[in-house]
N, C-alpha and C positions, 0 to 999 in steps of 0.2 A: 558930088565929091570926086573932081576925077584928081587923078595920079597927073603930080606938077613933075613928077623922076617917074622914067620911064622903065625902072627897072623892079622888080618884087623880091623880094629872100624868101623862098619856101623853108621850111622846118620841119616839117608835118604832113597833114595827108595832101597836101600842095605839092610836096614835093615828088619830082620825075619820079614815075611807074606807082604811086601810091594812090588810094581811092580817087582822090577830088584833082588828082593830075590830067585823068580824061577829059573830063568834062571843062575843068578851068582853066588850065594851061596850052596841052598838047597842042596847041598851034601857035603858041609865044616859043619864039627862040633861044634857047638854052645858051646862055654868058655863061657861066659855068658851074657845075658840079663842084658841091662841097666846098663852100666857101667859110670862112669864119667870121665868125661877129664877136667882136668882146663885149665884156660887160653883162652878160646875161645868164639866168640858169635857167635850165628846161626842168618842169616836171609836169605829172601825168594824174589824170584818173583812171587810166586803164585804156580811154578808148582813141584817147588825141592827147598834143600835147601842149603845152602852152608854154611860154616863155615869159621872167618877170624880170626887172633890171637887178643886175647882181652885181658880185665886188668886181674895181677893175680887171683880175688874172681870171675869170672864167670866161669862159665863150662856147656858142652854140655853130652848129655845121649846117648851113644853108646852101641850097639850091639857088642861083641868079638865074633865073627869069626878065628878056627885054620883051615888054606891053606892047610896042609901040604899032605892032601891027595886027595886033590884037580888039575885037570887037568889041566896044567901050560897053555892052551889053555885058557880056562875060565880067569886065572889071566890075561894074556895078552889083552882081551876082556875086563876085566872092566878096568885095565888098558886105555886100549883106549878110551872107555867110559869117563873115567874122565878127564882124560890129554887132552881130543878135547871141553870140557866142559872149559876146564882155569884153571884146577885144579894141584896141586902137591904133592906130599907124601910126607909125613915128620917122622919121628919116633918119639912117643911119649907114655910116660906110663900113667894106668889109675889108677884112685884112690885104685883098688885094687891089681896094682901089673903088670897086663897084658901090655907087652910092644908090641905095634899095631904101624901097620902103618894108618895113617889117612892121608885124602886126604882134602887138606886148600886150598882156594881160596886164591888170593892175593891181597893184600889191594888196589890197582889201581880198582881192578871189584867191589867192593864194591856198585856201583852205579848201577848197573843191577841187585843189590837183595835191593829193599829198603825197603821191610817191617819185621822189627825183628821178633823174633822167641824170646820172653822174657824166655819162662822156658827152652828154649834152648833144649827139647826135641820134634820132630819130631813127634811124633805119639799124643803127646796133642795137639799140636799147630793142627796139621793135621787133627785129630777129632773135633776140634771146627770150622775149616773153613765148612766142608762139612756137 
């Protein structure tokens, strides 16, 4: 299953400086910090977040990540990562252009994350719990 777009949306522990940013990204080059994606809401179980398709005015804050020079090992790894998590890739563009793959959770798991993530960014929400 390789990546047809060369670029990822992090949201989560993907995203730059958080747990799974060492190990899966730190040598993909950062497009840019805090991008927005409509259409989506974040919520949580406490320990990651996931993301489900929501009314057109919400949106989530992603990280853009380009793959392209990135060990197709590595992809295949968060790959796995996600898709054993319940997740699936979707292509979608972000408010400035960047066309990412982002990985949506599907409305059925909705009930394994019940507590919202309101600004829809990960690193606030995530800095006020701890």
């Amino acid at each position: 299953m390789g990546f047809d777009t060369k670029k990822l949306g992090a949201y989560g522990t993907l995203r730059y400086g958080h747990g799974n940013y060492s190990w899966a990204l730190e040598n993909a080059e950062i497009v840019m910090l805090e991008d927005k994606v409509k259409g989506y809401t974040m919520r949580t179980h406490g320990g990651f977040p996931a993301v489900f398709e929501g009314p057109p005015d919400a949106e989530i804050t992603v990280d853009v990540f380009d793959l392209a020079k990135l060990d197709p090992q590595v992809m295949e790894s968060i790959d796995g990562m996600e898709f054993g998590c319940g997740y699936f890739r979707r292509l979608e563009l972000t408010e400035n252009g960047n066309e990412i793959w982002l990985y949506v959770m599907p409305p059925e798991a909705a009930a394994r994350f019940p507590y919202d993530v309101p600004t829809g960014d990960w690193n606030t929400y995530e800095g006020a719990q701890y």
